[in-house]
Structure formats: structure tokens, C-alpha cells
N, C-alpha and C positions, 0 to 999 in steps of 0.2 A: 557543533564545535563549542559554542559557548557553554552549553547545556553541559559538554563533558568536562571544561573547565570548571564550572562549578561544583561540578561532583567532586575533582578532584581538589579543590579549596576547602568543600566541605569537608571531607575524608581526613584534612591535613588538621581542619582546623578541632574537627570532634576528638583528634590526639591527646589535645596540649589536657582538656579537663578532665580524661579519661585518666591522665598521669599524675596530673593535680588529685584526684582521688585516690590515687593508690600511694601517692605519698602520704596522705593524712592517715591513711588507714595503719601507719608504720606505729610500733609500741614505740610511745617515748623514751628521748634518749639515743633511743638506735639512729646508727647518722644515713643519708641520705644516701641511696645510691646515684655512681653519676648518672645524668640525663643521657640517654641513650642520642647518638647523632643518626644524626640520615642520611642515608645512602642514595647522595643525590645526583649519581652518575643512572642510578636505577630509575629513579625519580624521574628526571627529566626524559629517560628514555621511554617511562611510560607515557608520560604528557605530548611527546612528540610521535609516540605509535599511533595515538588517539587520534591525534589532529592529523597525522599525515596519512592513517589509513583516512578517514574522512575524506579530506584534500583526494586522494590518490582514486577513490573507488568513485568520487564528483566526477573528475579526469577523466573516467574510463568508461563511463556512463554518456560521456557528453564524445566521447572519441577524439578527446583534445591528447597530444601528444606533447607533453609538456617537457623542457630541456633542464632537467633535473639537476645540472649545476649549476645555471644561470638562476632558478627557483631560491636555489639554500644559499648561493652565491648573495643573493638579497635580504636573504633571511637574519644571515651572519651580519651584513652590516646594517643593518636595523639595529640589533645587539647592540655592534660594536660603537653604536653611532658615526659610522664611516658617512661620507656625502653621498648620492646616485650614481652610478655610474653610469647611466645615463641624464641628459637632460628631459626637462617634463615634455621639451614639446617634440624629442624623438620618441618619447614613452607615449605620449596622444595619439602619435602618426602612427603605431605600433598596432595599439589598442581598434582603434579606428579599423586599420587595416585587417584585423584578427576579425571583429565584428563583424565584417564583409563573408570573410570564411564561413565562419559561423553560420551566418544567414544561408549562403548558398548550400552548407552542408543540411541546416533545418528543412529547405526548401527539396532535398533530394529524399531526406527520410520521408516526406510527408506524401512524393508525387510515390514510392514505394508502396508505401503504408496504404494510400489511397487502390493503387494496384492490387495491393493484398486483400484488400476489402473485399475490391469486386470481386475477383476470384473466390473468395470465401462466400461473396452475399449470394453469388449465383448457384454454388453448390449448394449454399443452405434454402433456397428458394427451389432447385429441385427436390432438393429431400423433404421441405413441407410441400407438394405438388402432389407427392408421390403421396405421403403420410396421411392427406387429409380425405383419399379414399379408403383408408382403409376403416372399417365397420367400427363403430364405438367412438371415432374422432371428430370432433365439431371445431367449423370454424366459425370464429366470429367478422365481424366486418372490418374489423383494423386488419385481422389477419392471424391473431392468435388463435393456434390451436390449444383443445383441450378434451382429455378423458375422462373420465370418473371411474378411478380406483374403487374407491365407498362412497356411498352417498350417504351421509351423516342427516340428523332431523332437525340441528337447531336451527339458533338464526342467522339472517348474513349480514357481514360487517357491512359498514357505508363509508365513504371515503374520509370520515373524521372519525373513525375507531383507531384503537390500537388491538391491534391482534398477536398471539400466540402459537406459535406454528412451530413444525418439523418440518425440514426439507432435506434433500437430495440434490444438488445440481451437477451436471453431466456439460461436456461439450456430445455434439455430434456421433465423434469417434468413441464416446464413450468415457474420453478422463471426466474423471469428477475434480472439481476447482473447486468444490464450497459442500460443504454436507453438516447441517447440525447432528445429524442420524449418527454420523462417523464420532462425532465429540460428546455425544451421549446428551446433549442438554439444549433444550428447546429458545426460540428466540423468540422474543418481543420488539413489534417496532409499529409505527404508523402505516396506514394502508396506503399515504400518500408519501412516504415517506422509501419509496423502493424503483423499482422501474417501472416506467407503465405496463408492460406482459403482466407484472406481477398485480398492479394496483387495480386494470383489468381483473385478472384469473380470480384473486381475492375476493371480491365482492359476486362473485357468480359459486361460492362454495357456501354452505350449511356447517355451523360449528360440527365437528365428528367428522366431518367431510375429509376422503383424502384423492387430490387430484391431481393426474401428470399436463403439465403444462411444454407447450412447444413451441417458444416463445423467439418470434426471426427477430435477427438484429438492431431493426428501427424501431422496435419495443423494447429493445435490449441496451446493449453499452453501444450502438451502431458503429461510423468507422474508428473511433478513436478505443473500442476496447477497454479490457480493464485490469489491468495489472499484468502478473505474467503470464497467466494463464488462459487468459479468454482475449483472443488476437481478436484484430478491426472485422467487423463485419459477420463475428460467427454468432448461428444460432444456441439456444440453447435448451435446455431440456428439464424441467424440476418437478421432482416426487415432490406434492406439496401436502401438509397434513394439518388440519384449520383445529386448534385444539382449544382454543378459547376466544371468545371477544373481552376484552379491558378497554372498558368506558372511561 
């Protein structure tokens, strides 16, 4: 929110020299046109879409169900400099109370979330069960699997390289959540700097090397996941392709 408030201060304030220039730029003589005014029913509707998508999409994220005139209701007299209409210490007992909610709501996603995990961990612990008979897949002792696509002849990175790579990642079912392949342009990062499947699988490839990796959850983002894409507990799957070491 501050971030967008600044943008829009910026935006207002790069006007004024942008207009100062085109004034001097006028042949002398010639008189000034008036200063154009601003349209500041528009204005402040942008500033309040900003902040109040902000505010609103907080809200719905968190599953708080907020009483949207009592909200503007205080909004307004903050403006108007009106007194509270509430006292502070009905507003504490309020607060307080909300906090309560809150926690027990935090505490039901989390025994969900937990549930979802296992359910996830255990399907993906079949499917590496199953996976790591089949001909060509090795497992290591953490528990990552891994193939060899190409076996490439250089050398292998060590936990304080930075490497160069193309990948692929897949969940289970098949969606792919992350692909450099897909965006055409290879990534550079630390070998200690990723998940351990990955910091693992890495240091077992030869530059040229291209290896799929089968990487269970406790190597992975385990129950907490990672964004929207990769839920608590899921395995995961990456085409990996070792194109450089950078010392």
C-alpha cells in the first residue's frame, strides 16, 4: 500500500516539471495556456481502488469477513476529523476478541493442511515405492530418486559452486509449476542455495549431464508447500540439465 502510494505521489509529482518544460518551450510572447486542473473525483478513485483492492484481496486471503460500512464508516471520520465512535477500551476488547478468532481459525487451516500433507505424503511415498524398481532408477540413502537422461563428461559441482542449469518441474499428476525449458532461458543459482533433492541430485551430475530427479517432500517444500501450485506434502519430479559450473 505505501509502495503504491508512492507511485502515485511520484506520477503527480513528475507532472508539475514535465509542464514547466513545455511552458518554456512556448515562442515568446505567446501567453500561457491555462494550467490544465485535475480530475480529482478520478484521482482519488484511483488511490482508493489501489488501497482498497489491497485491503480487500488481505481480507479474502485471510477469510476475514469484514462489515464494510463500519470500515469506510471510520474511514470518513478520520477525514473529517470526527471523535471514535467507539471508546479505546471497547476497541481493545474488540480487537482482542477478533485475535482469539483468528488463532482458532489459523489453528483449523493448519490441523487441514497437516491432514492434506499426509494424504499427499503417502501417495507420494507409494509412487516412489513403486518408481524405484523400475530399471534405470537409483535410490540414494535420503531417499532421492534419480535417472540419467545423458551422462555428460565434465566436472561436478561441490556445494560452494554456482551452477547453470535447465529444468523442467512436474508435480506427480503431471502439472508442471516451474520450467526454465517453458521460458526459453536457463537459470543460475547456488548449489546450496535450492532444496536439498536438488543440492543432493546436483552434485551427483557431470557438466553436459541431463538428469530426472524424484525428489519426496522431506527433500522438497515438505508440509508447508510452496506457493499455489505445489500443495503440503507433494513429491516432485525435474528434468534437470547441468550446462555449466560458475566459480
Amino acid at each position: 500500500m505505501k509502495a503504491t502510494l508512492r507511485l502515485v505521489c511520484a506520477a503527480l509529482a513528475v507532472a508539475s516539471p514535465l509542464s514547466a518544460q513545455t511552458e518554456t518551450a512556448k515562442p515568446a510572447g505567446e501567453a500561457a495556456a491555462p494550467a490544465a486542473s485535475a480530475s480529482m473525483d478520478k484521482v482519488s478513485y484511483f488511490i482508493g481502488s489501489q488501497i482498497g483492492g489491497n485491503i480487500a484481496n488481505n481480507f479474502k486471503q485471510q477469510g476475514i469477513d469484514i462489515d464494510l460500512d463500519a470500515f469506510l464508516g471510520a474511514v470518513r471520520d478520520q477525514f473529517e476529523g470526527k471523535p471514535s465512535k467507539y471508546t479505546p477500551e471497547e476497541l481493545e476488547t474488540a480487537m482482542k476478541g477478533f485475535e482469539e478468532v483468528m488463532k482458532g481459525k489459523q489453528a483449523e487451516l493448519q490441523a487441514q493442511q497437516a491432514a492434506k500433507a499426509g494424504e499427499t505424503k503417502a501417495a507420494g511415498a507409494k509412487f516412489l515405492a513403486d518408481n524405484g524398481k523400475k530399471e534405470g532408477v537409483k535410490t540414494t540413502a535420503s531417499g532421492l530418486q534419480y535417472e540419467v537422461l545423458k551422462q555428460g563428461d565434465g566436472a561436478k559441482p561441490v556445494p560452494t559452486d554456482k551452477v547453470n542449469v535447465h529444468y523442467h518441474g512436474t508435480l506427480l499428476n503431471g502439472k508442471v509449476f516451474d520450467s526454465s525449458v517453458d521460458r526459453g532461458e536457463p537459470i543460475t543459482f547456488g548449489v546450496q542455495e535450492v532444496i536439498k533433492g536438488w543440492t543432493e541430485g546436483l552434485q551427483l551430475m557431470s557438466v553436459g549431464s541431463k538428469y530426472k530427479f524424484y525428489i519426496p517432500s522431506d527433500l522438497a517444500y515438505g508440509d508447508n508447500g510452496a506457493g499455489a501450485d505445489i500443495g503440503p506434502g507433494e513429491t516432485l519430479v525435474f528434468e534437470v540439465e547441468l550446462l555449466k559450473i560458475e566459480k
